[in-house]
C-alpha positions as CSV (number, residue, x, y, z in Angstrom):
1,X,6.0,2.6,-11.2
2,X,2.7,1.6,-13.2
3,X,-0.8,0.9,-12.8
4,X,-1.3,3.2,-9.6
5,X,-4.0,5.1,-8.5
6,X,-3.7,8.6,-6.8
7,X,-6.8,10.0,-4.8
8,X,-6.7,13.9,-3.9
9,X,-7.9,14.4,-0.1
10,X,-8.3,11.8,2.4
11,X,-11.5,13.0,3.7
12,X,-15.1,11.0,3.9
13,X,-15.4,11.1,0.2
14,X,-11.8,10.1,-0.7
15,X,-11.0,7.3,2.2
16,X,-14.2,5.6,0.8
17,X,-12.9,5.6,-2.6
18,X,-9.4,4.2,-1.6
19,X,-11.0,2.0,0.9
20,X,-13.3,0.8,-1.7
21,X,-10.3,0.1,-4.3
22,X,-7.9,-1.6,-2.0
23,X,-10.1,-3.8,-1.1
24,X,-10.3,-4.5,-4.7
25,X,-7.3,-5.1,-4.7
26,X,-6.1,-2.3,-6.4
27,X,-3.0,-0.4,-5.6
28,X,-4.1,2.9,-4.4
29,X,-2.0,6.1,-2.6
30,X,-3.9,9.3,-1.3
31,X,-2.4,12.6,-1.0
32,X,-3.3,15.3,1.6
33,X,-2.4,18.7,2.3
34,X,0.1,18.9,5.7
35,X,-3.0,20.3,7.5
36,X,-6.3,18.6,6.2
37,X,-9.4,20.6,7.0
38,X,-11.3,17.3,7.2
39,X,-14.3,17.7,9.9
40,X,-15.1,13.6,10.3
41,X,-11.8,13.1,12.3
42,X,-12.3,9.2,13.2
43,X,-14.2,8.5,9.7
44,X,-11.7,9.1,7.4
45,X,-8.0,8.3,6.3
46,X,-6.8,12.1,7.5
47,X,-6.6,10.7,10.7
48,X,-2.8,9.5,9.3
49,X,-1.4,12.6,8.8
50,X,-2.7,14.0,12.3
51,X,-1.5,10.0,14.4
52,X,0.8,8.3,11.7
53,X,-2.2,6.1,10.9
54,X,-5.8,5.6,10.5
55,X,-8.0,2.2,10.8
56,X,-11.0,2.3,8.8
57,X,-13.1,-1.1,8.8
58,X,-10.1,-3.2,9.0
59,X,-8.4,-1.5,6.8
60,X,-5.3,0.5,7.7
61,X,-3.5,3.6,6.1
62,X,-0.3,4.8,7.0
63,X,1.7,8.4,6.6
64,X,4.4,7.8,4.3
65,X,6.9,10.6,3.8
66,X,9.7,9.2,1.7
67,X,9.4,7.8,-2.4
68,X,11.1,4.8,-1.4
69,X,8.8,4.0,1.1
70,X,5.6,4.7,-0.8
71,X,6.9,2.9,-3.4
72,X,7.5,0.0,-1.0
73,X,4.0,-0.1,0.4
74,X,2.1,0.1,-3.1
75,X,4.0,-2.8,-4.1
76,X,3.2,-5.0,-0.6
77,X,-0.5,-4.1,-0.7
78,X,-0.7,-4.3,2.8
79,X,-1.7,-0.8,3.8
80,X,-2.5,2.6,1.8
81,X,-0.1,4.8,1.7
82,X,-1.0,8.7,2.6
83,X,1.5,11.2,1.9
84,X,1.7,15.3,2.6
85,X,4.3,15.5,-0.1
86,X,4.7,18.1,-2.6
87,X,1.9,16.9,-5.2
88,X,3.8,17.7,-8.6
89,X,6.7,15.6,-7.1
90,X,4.2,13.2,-6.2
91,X,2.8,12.9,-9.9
92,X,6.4,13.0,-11.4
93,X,7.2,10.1,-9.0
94,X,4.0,7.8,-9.3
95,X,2.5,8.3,-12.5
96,X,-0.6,7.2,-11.5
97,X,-2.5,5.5,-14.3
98,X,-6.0,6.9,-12.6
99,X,-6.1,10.4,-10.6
100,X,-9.0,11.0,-8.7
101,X,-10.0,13.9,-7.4
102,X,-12.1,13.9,-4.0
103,X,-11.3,17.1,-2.2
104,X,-15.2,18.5,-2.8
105,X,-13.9,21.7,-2.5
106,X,-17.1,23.3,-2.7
107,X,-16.7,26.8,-3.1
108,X,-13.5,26.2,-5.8
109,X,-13.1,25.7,-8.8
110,X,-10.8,22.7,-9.6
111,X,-7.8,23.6,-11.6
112,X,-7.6,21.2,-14.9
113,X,-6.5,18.1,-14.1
114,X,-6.7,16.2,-17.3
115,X,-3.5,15.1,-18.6
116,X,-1.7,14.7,-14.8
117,X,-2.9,11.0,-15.5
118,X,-4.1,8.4,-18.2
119,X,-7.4,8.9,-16.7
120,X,-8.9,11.8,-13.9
121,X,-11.6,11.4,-12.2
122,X,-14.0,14.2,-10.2
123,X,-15.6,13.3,-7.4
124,X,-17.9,15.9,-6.0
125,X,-18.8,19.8,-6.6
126,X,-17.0,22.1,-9.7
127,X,-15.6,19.5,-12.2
128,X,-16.4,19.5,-15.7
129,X,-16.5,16.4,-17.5
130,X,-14.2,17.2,-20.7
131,X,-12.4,19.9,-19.4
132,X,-11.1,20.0,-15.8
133,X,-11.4,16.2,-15.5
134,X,-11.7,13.3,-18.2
135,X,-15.1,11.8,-15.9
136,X,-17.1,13.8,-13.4
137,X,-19.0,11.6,-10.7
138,X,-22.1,12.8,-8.7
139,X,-21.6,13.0,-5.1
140,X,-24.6,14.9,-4.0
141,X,-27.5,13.0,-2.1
142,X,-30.1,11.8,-4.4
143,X,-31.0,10.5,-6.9
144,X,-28.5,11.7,-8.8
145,X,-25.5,10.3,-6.6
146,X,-23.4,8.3,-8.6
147,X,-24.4,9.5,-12.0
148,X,-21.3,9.0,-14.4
149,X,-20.7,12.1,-16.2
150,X,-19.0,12.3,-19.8
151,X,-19.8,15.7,-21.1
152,X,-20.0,19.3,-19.0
């Protein structure tokens, strides 16, 4: 499996990403912990691991819990795929070409992520551009938010 994108949570941050790249037309999977702590229940992708699905603006996720089934829907492009699996297994299995990281685990800091993919991405609070993730993205309201960061 190639040219796949994982996202890390599939809170606010992290549906909008994958919504955002789907509809891009990029092949996209997010991964979430069995028991997301996500506090916009409606608003955000969790919602499949709690139901079995999640409709966002016309877009639909679904919980996948098998490899052959994930691999399945990634190839169809009619859904995204969330999955509570194990996350090394998940890495070993996809190989994502991108991993994005949109947890915003604000009061942690990330483990280093570089290397689990071609490319890793930070969205949000903690990362450091260089050394936890390859690229570091501001998340915070103003005018800051968006700010592509390459260094620190």
């Amino acid at each position: 499996m190639t040219n796949h994108i994982l996202i890390r949570g599939a809170n606010d941050v992290g549906s909008a990403a994958a919504h955002a790249l789907f509809t891009a037309g990029y092949s996209a999977a997010i991964h979430e912990t069995p028991q997301p702590t996500t506090t916009r229940r409606k608003m955000a992708f969790a919602d499949a691991v709690f139901d079995g699905y999640a409709l966002l603006e016309n877009v639909r996720a679904e919980l996948v819990d098998d490899n052959s089934r994930l691999q399945k829907i990634l190839e169809e492009h009619k859904v995204i795929p969330v999955t509570a699996q194990d996350f090394s297994a998940l890495i070993e299995f996809l190989r994502p070409q991108i991993l994005i990281d949109a947890r915003m685990r604000k009061r942690q800091q990330p483990e280093v992520q570089r290397g689990l993919a071609p490319l890793t991405i930070g969205l949000g609070p903690n990362f450091v551009a260089g050394e936890t993730v390859d690229i570091a993205i501001e998340t915070g309201r103003g005018e800051s938010l968006g700010r592509v960061i390459l260094r620190g």
